[in-house]
C-alpha positions as CSV (number, residue, x, y, z in Angstrom):
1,X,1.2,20.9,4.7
2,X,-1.1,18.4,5.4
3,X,-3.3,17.7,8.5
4,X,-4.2,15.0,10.5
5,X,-7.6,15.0,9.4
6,X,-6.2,15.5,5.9
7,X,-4.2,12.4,6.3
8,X,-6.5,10.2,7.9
9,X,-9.5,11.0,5.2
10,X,-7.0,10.2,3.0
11,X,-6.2,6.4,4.6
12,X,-10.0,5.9,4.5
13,X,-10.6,7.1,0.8
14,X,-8.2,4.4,-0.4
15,X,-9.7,1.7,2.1
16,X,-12.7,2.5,1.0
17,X,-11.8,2.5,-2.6
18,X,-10.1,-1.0,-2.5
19,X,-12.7,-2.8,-0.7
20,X,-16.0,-1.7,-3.1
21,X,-12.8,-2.4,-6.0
22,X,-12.7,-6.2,-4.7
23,X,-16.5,-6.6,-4.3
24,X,-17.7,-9.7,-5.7
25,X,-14.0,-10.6,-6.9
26,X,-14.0,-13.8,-5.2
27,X,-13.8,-15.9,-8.4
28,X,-11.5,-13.6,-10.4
29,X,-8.6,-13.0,-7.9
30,X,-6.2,-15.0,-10.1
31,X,-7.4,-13.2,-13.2
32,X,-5.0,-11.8,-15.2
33,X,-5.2,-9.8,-18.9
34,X,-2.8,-11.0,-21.1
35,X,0.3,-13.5,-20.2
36,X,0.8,-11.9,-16.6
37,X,4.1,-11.1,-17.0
38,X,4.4,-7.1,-17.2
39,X,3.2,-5.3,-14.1
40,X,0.5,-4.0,-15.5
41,X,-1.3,-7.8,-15.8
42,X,-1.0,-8.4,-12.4
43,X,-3.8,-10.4,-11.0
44,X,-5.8,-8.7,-7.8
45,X,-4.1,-11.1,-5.6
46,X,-0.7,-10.5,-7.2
47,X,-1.8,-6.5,-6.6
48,X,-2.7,-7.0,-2.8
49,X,0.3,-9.0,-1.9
50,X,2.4,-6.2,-3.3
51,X,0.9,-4.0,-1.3
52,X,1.1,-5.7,1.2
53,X,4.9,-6.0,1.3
54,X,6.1,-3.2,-0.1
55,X,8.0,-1.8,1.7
56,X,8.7,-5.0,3.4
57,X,6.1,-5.2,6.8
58,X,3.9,-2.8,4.8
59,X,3.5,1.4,4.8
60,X,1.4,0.9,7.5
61,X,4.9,0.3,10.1
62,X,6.8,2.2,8.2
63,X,4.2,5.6,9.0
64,X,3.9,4.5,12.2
65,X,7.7,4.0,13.0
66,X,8.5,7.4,11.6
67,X,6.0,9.3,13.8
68,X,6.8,7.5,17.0
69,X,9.9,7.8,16.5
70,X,11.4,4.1,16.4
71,X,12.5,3.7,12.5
72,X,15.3,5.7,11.3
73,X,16.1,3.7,7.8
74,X,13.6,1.8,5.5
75,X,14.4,0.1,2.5
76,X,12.0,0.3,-0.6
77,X,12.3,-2.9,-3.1
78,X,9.8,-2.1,-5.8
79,X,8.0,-3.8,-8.8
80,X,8.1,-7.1,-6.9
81,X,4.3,-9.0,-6.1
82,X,5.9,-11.1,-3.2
83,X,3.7,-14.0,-3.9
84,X,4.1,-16.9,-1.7
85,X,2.4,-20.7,-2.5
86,X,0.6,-19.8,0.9
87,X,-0.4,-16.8,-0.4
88,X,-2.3,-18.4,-3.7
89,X,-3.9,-20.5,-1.6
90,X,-5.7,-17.8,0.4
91,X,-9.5,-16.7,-0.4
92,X,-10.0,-13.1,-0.7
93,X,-10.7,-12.3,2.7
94,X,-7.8,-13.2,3.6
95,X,-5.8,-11.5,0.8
96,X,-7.5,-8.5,2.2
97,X,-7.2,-9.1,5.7
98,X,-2.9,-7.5,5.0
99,X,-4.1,-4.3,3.2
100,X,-6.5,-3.6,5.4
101,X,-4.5,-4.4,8.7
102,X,-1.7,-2.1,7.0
103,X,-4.1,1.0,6.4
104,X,-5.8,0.3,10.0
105,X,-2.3,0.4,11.2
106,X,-1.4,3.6,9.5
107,X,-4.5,5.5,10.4
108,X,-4.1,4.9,14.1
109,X,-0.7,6.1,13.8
110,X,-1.9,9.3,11.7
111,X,-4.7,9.3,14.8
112,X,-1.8,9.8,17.6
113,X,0.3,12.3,15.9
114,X,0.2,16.0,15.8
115,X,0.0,17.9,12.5
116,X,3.6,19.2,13.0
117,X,4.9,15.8,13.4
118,X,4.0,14.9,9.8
119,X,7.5,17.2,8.4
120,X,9.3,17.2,11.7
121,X,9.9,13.2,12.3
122,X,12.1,11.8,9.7
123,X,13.6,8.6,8.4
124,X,16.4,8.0,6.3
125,X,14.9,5.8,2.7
126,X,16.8,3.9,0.5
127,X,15.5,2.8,-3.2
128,X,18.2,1.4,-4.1
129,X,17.0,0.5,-7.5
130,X,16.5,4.3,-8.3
131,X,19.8,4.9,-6.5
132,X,18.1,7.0,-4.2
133,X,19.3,7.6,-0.3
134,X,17.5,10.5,1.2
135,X,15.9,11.4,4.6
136,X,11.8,12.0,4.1
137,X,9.4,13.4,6.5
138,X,6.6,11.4,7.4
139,X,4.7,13.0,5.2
140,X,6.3,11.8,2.2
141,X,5.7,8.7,2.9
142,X,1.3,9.6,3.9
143,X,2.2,10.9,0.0
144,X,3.9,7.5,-1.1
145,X,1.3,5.1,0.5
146,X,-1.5,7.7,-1.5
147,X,0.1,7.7,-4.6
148,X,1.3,4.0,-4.8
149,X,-1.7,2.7,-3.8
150,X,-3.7,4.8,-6.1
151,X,-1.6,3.1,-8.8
152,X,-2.7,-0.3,-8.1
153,X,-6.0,0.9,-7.5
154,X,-6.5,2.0,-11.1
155,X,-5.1,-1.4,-11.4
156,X,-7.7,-2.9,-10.0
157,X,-10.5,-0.7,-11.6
158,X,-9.2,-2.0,-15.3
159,X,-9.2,-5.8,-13.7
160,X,-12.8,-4.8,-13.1
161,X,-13.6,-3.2,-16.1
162,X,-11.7,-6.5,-18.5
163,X,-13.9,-8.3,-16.6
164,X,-17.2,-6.8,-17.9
165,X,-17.4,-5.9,-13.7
């Protein structure tokens, strides 16, 4: 069973990953390798509106509603980059202003809890596109916002590394 201080190193290692990933990306946000259409060509921007919206108000609400108590159901839409025309407008502070809000948001959460809270507060998650309806600790969802993020972060990296970055 995880920690709090497990937990929280583990919001910071993935902040800290994505922002020294977007370093000097300014130009390139919109990149994308090949036509853009399979998930895997995503452009950054496409990546960290994704993030930022999935699940819908981010992972960062969704950890902290668990462990205080005040969301019992969450509904997780994947595969979708919720890209707005406000949202290819913005530069790429602002793109990563929502990421990082949303990992701020879960690590002050993770802050408040205790370590037994992380399997004893609950919430009921649908993923309806996986036909999945089940009730996860809070830790699966510490676990989710790891692993799906670490996805898009290897993402990222081969933007980079197409990019001769």
């Amino acid at each position: 069973m995880a920690t709090r201080d497990e937990n929280l190193a583990t919001v910071r290692r993935v902040r800290g990953e994505l922002t020294a990933l977007l370093d000097g990306m300014d130009y390139c946000l919109d990149w994308k390798d090949g036509d853009g259409r399979a998930l895997d060509q995503w452009s950054a921007r496409e990546v960290l509106y994704h993030l930022v919206d999935t699940p819908e108000g981010g992972i960062g609400s969704v950890i902290a509603g668990v462990l205080d108590g005040s969301l019992a159901e969450v509904t997780i839409l994947p595969d979708i980059s919720n890209m707005t025309p406000d949202r290819m407008a913005t530069d790429i502070a602002d793109a990563l202003a929502g990421p990082l809000s949303i990992l701020q948001t879960a690590e002050d959460a993770i802050a408040s809890a205790a370590d037994a809270d992380f399997q004893s507060r609950t919430a009921l998650a649908h993923l309806p596109h996986r036909d999945i309806h089940e009730i996860r600790p809070a830790q699966s969802f510490i676990d989710g916002l790891e692993r799906h993020w670490g996805e898009h972060l290897n993402q990222l990296r081969d933007i980079r590394q197409s990019l001769g970055m």
